[in-house]
N, C-alpha and C positions, 0 to 999 in steps of 0.2 A: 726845570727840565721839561722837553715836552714829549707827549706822551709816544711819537712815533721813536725817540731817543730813546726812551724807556723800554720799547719792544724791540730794537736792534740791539740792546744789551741782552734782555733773555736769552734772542736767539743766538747770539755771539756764546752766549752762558751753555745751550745747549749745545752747540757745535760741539764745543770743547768735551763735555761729556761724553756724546758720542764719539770723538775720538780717544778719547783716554779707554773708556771701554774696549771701543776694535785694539787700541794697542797692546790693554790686560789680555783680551782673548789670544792678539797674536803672541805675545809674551807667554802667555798661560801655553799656546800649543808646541812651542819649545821647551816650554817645565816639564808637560804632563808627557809623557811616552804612549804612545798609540797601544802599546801592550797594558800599561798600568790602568787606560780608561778599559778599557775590554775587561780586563780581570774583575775591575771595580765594577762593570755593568753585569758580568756572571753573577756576580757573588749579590748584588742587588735583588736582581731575579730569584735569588734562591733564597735569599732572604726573604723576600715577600711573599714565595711562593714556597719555598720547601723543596723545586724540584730543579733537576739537574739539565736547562737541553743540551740535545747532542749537535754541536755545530760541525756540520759537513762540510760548506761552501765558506768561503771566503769572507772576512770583515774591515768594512768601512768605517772607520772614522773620521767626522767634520765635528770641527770645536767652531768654525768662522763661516757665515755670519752667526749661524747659530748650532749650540753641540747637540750631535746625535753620533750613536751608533748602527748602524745594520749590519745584518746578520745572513749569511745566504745559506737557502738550503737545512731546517733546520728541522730537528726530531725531538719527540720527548714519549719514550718508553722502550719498549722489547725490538729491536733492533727488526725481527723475524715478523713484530705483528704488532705496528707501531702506534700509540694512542693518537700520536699530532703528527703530523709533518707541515712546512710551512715555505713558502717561496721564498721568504724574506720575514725576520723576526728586527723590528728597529725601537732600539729605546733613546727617547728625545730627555736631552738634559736638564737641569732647571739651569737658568742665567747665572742669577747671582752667588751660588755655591763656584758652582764655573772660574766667575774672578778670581779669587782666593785659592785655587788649586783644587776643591774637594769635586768632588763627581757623583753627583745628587742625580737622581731617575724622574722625571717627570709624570709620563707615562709610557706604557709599553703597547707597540702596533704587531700586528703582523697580518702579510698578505698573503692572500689566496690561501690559506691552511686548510688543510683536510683532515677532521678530524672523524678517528673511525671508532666506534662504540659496537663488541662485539659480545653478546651477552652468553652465556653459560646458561646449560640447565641447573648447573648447581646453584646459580645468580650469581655467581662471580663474574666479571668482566676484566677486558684487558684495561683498562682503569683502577681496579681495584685498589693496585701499589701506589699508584699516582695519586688518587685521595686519600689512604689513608696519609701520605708526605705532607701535602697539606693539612690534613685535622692533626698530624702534631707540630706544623712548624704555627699552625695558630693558637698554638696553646699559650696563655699568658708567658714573659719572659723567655719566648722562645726567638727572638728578634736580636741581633747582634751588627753591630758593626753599621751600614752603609743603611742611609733612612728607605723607608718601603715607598713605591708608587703609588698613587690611588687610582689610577684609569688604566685601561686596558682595552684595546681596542680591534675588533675582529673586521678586515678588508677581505667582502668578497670571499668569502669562506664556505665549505663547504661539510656539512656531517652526514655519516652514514653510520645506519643502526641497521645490526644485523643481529635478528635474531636465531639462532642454531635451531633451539627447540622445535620453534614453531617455524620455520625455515620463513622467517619474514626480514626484508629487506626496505627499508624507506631510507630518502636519499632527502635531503634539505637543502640546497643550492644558493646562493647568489647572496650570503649571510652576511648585511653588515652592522657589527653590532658596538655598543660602546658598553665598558662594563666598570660601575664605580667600584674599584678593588675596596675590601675593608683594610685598609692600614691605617683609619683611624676611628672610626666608628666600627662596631663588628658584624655592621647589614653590608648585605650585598644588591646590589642594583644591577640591572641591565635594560637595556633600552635599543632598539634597533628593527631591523627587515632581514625577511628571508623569504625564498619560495618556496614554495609544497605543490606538487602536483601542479606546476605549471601554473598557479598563483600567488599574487605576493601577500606576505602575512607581516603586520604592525605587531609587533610583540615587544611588550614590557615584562619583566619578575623582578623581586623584591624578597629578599630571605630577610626577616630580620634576626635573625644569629646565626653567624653562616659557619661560625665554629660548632657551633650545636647542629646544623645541618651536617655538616662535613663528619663528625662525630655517628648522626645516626639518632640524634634524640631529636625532641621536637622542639621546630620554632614555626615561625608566623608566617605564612607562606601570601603572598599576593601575583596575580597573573593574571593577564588582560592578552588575550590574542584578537585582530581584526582583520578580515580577511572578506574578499566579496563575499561569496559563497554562505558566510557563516562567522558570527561573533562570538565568542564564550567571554566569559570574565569567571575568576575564584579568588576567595577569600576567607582564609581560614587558619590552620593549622597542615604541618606534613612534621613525618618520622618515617623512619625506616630499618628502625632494630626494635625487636626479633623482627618485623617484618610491616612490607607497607603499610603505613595508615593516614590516611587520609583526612580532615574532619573541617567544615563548613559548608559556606552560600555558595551555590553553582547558579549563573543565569549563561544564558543563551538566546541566542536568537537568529533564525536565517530567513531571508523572502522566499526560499523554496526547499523545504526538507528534503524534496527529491534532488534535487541538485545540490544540498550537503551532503547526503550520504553517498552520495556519485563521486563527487570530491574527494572524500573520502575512506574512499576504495570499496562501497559498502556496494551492493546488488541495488539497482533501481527496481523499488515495491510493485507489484502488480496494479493494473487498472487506472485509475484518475486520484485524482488530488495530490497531499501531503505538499502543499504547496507553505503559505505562512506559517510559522514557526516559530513560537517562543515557550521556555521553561524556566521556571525559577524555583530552588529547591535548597534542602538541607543535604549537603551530602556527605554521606561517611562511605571509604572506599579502606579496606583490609584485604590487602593481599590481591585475588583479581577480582573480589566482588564491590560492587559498588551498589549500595543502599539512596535511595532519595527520599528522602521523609518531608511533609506539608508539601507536598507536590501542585504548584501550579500550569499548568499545562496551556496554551494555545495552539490550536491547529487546522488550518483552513477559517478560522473562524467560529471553531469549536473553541469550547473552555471547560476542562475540567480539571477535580483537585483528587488527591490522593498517597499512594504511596507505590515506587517503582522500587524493583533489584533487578543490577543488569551483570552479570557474571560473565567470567572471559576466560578462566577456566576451560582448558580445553577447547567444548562445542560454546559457541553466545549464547544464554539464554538470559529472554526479560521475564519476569516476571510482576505481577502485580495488580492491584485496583484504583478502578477511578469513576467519581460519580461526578455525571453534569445535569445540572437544568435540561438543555435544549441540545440534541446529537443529528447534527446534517449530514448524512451518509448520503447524499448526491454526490458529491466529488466521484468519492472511490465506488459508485457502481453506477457512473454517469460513460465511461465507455465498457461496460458490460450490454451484450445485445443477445437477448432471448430473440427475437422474433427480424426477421428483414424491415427494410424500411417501408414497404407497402405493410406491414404488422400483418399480412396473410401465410407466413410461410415461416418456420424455425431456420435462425442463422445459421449458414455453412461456411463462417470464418472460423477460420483455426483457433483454439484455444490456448493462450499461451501463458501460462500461472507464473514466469520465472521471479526470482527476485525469495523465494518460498524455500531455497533450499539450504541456507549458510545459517539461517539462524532459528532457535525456537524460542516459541513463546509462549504463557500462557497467563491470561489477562481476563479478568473480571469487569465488568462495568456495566452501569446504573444510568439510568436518563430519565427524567419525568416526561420527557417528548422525544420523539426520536422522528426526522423526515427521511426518506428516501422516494427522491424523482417526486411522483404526483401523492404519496401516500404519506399519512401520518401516523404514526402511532404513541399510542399513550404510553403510562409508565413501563417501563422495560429494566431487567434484566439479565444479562447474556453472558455466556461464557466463550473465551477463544483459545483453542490451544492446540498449537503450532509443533508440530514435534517429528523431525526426517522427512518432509516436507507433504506432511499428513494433517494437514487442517481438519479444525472438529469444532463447530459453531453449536453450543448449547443455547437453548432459549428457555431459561429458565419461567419464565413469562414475559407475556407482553399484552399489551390492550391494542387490538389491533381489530380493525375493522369491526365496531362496537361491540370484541368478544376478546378471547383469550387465546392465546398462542403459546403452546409447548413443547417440547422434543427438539433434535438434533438434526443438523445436516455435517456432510462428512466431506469431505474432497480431499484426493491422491491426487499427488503431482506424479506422473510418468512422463517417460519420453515422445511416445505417439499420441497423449492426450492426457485425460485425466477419469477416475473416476468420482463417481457420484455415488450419496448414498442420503436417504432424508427418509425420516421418521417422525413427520408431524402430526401432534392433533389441535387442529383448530375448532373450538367450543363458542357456542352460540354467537353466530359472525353472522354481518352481511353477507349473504351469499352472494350478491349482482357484485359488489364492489370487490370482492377477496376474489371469487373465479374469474372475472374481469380482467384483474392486474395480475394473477398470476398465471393462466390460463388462457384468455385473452374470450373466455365465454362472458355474454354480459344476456343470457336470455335468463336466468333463474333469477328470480328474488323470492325475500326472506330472509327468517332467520334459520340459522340451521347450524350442527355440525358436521365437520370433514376429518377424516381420516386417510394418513399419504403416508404410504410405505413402499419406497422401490428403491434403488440404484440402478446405473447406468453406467456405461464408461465408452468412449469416444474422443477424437480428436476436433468436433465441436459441437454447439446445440444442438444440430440435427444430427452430426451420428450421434449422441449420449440415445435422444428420444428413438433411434432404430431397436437399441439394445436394449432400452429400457422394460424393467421387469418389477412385479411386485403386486400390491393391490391395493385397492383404494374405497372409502364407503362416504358417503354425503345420505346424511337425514336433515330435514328440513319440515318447517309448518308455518302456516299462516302467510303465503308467501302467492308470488304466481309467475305462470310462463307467461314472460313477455313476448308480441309479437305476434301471436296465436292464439283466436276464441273459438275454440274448440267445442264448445258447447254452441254457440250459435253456428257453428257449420254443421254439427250433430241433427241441431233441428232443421235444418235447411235441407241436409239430406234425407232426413225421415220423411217430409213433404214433398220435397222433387227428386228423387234416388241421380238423376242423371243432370242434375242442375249444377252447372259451375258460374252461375251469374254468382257478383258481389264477390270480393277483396274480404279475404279472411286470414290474410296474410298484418292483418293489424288487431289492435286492442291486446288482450291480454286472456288468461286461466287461471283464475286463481284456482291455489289448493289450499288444503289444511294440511296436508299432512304428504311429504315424498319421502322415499329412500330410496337409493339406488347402492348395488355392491357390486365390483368391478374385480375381473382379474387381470394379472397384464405380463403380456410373456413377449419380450422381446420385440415390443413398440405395439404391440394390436391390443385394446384393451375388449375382453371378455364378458360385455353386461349381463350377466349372470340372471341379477334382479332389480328390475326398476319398475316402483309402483307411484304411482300420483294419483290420491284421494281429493274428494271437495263432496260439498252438498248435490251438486250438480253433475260432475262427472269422474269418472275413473279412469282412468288408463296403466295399460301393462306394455312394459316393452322389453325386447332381447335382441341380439343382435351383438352387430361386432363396431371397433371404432378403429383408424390409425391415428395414430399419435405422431408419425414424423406425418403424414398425409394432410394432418388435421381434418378427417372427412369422417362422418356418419354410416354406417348401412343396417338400418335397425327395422324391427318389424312388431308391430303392437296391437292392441287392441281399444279401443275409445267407446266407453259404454254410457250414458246416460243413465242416470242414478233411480229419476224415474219416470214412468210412461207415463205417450202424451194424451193416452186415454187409458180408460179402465178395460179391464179384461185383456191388454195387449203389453206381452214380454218389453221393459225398458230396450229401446233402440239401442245396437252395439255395430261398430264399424269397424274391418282390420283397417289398419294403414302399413304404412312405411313411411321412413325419415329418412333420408339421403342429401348429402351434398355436404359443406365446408362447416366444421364448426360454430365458425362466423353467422351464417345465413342459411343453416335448413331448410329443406324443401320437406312441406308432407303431402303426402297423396293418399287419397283412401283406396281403397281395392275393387277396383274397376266392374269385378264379375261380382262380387258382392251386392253392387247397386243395380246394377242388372238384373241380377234376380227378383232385388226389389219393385225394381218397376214395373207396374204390372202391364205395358206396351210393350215394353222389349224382353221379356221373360219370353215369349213366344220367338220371337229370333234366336237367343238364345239357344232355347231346346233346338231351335231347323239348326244353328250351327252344329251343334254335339249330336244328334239323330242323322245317320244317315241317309233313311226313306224321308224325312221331313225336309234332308237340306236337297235331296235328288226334287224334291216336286218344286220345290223356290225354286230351283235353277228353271225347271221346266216351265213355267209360269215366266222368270222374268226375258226366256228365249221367245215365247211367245209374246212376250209385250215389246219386246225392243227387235225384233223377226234375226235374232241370231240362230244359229245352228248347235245343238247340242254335242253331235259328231264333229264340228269344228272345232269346241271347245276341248278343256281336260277334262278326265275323267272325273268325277266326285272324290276317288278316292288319288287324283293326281296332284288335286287343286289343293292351294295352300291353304290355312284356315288362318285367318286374321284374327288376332287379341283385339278385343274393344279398349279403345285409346279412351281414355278420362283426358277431357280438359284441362288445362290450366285451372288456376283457381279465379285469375280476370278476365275471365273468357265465359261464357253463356252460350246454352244450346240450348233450342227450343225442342221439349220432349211430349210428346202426345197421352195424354196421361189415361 
């Protein structure tokens, strides 16, 4: 026999099969009555299922090429406030039961179904009846008659969860799922897609005792959701009598926390960052609180370990601690702006905190280094808590600016703005670098303390700094004013009183020892007391300052510690400070050096003497042949202030 002989019998073999078969189905669709397969696919369904649907539309039956039933228009619960309703309910038969007359379920589809899940405050749900049907038609020996299906299959389906209490409504759309029924093993599987929020979600679960779920006792719960926005995976335990519980591994992960929790429904967080995102944790959830224990956290780049509790009870509140290594707060106060982009001038962008009101919080943590922007700080820790959208930043310490940093700042969220409130004291700090980056002053150095006590409130940094009120004290030693040698302008002007040759607008002052005390009422601060000590010189000053202006107008005195010869009073000079925080100007007091000089002391008195300034006039009419009677009066004529120089400018004085 040859082998192409050998294949033309097969298939001769197989023909014949396939028609014996189409002739049993057609044979079989004159045995079997279109009502008897119908009754027989009811009673299947409720067999595997326990419940009863309510057929509205019309049913088709095909037994050829291959048997199914469909079902139109289909319900399952309270007629008034239905669990399911479904476009079509179709159960596909097995084959070989088929030949033989019996009428076996394959698996059961149904399309487009909307399934609506309405919850109770009591937590009863329009569901209730329909699972307990199920937790007893799965009780051992509860199966009778026509064998169970094991698949079920959800087309294009749609769930809505409504919650009453909390008057919350979430809608799950475009749901196709495949679901391994238990009628032989007693785990449940599902496997499929759906959308949320206008995204698609890859979602698997796995009960493995779904009697025991259905029941209310515990089994083994597994669940993997993937979604752009944001992965989760759990694995653990779930119960639900007396009441939720929860218990295992929660990992998570999104490329941008701000755009999970936006997803989400959640308020997008104020400021920068909350960008990468990952957590991995132990979590036990009872009832609406949820515990996370060995807490691994990633975020922006941050990593810390600890313990969270996130409660959903009523208002959201997190609670918790978390200690890291290294804490890079750049992100979230990288669009925070104190100052305009020229850094001469307080921001007059609106200030806008939202994202502060939906939920509280209150969070401890720990850092051995902490960055923000250009600064770094050493060990730190801080308190945060969140509460009616009343933020309250405790520093419990920090190392900061080679000193110590402690007290609170406060920020109200309102609607026209926010207030401020801060109560710091910072203890033997750099002074150039801490006034510098907070203040944007970079002339003091040293070490020293500060004291900051005001609030403020405003719709942004420059209105807060209008209203701003309170008062403030910086002591300091061993340090000096950069910018200004003050003691070589002291002796320059002991020698030339009217000399503004030489740049003394450089080098430095050092002191041993400054304080200053300040009051501040609605943006003007009030320097009360400002003393600067050294070997060399002293100065006092008073005066006033604006804080939205950022500008000076102070008035002091600069005294030489001691004379430049014997028998004669140390040299003292007033001045003034005037101009931008950034770059003061100082001037000494013009009539003061005047006096001193003993060439122009003599003009001097002719300007303030009447008879002395009437004979200069008469003398300089005679030198230059003007007329007196032309001119004004002595007592008509204006009197002119003697102008001081610049300080790089020089005038030759006759001494």
């Amino acid at each position: 026999m040859t082998a192409s002989a050998g294949f033309r019998r097969l298939g001769i073999a197989l023909l014949v099969l396939v028609a014996l078969a189409a002739g049993v189905l057609t044979t079989a669709g004159y045995l079997i009555s279109a009502d008897t397969v119908r009754a027989e696919v009811i009673g299947g369904i409720h067999s595997a299922t326990g419940l009863n649907p309510v057929l509205r539309g019309r049913a088709t039956v095909s037994l050829f090429p291959k048997g199914s039933v469909s079902f139109d228009d289909v319900m399952l619960g309270d007629p008034a406030q239905p669990a399911l309703t479904a476009e079509r309910m179709t159960a596909r038969l097995r084959f070989f039961p088929l030949l033989i007359g019996r009428v076996e379920i394959a698996d059961v589809s149904l399309e487009r179904p909307t399934i609506s899940i309405n919850l109770e405050p009591n937590g009863k749900s329009n569901w209730s009846g329909l699972i307990d049907g199920l937790a007893r038609n799965q009780k051992p020996n509860a199966r009778h008659g026509v064998a169970a299906f094991s698949e079920m299959r959800i087309d294009n389906g749609t769930v809505i969860l409504r919650d009453h209490e909390n008057k919350v409504v979430e809608t799950i759309d475009r749901m196709d799922f495949s679901l391994a029924w238990p009628s032989i093993s007693k785990s449940l599987g599902a496997t499929g897609r759906f959308v949320w929020h206008d995204e698609p979600v890859d979602a698997s679960l796995t009960l493995a005792d779904f009697r025991a779920a259905l029941a209310g006792s515990k089994t083994g719960l597994k669940l993997r959701l993937a979604a752009k926005p944001m992965k989760a995976a759990f694995e653990g335990s779930i119960s639900v009598r007396p009441t939720v519980k929860i218990e295992g591994t929660l990992a998570a992960d999104a490329d941008s926390l701000r755009d999970a929790m936006v997803w989400t429904g959640q308020e997008s967080p104020p400021g920068g960052g909350f960008g990468r995102f990952a957590i991995k944790a132990q979590a036990n959830v009872v009832g609406g609180s949820i515990g996370l224990s060995g807490v691994n956290v990633e975020l922006d780049g941050n990593s810390a370990e600890g313990v969270l509790t996130f409660a959903t009870d009523g208002r959201k509140t997190l609670q918790g601690t978390l200690a890291a290594d290294t804490l890079n707060l750049t992100p979230y106060v990288s669009t925070i702006r104190l100052l305009t982009a020229n850094q001469h001038a307080w921001s007059d962008a609106r200030i806008a905190p939202e994202g502060l009101s939906n939920i509280d919080f209150d969070l401890r943590l720990s850092a051995a280094k902490v960055i923000m922007a250009s600064a770094t700080i050493g060990r730190t820790a801080i308190g945060a808590n969140l509460r009616a959208g009343h933020l309250t930043v405790t520093v419990g310490e920090a190392q900061a600016y080679g000193g110590v940093i402690r007290g609170s700042m406060a920020l109200a969220n309102f609607d026209s703005g926010i207030d401020v409130k801060s109560q710091l004291q910072f203890s033997d700090v750099d002074l150039e670098s801490c006034l510098g980056q907070l203040f944007g002053l970079r002339r003091l150095e040293g070490k020293g303390n500060i004291s900051l006590n005001v609030e403020g409130s405003g719709e942004s940094v420059l209105a807060v700094t209008r209203s701003m009120t309170g008062s403030a004290g910086l002591t300091g030693s061993n340090g000096a004013i950069a910018g200004l040698n003050i003691e070589q302008l002291l002796r320059r002007l002991e020698r030339r009183p009217l000399s503004g040759s030489g740049e003394f607008r450089t080098g430095s002052t050092p002191y041993d020892k400054i304080t200053v005390g300040l009051k501040i009422v609605k943006g003007v601060i009030a320097v009360d007391d400002m003393k600067v000590e050294s070997a060399a010189v002293r100065l006092a000053l008073a005066g006033q300052a604006s804080i939205p202006d950022r500008d000076l107008d102070l008035k002091g005195t600069a005294a030489l510690v001691t004379a430049s010869r014997p028998g004669v009073p140390p040299f003292e000079l007033p001045f003034i400070v005037q101009g931008s925080w950034d770059d003061p100007i100082m001037l000494p007091d013009a009539e003061a050096l005047i006096r001193r000089s003993g060439a122009a002391a003599p003009l001097l008195r002719a300007v303030r003497e009447r008879s002395a300034r009437d004979a200069v006039r008469q003398a300089l009419d005679r030198l230059t042949g003007g007329s007196g009677a032309a001119t004004q009066t002595p007592a008509e004529a204006p009197t002119a202030a003697p102008t001081l120089p610049a300080a790089n400018q020089s005038v030759d004085t006759a001494r």
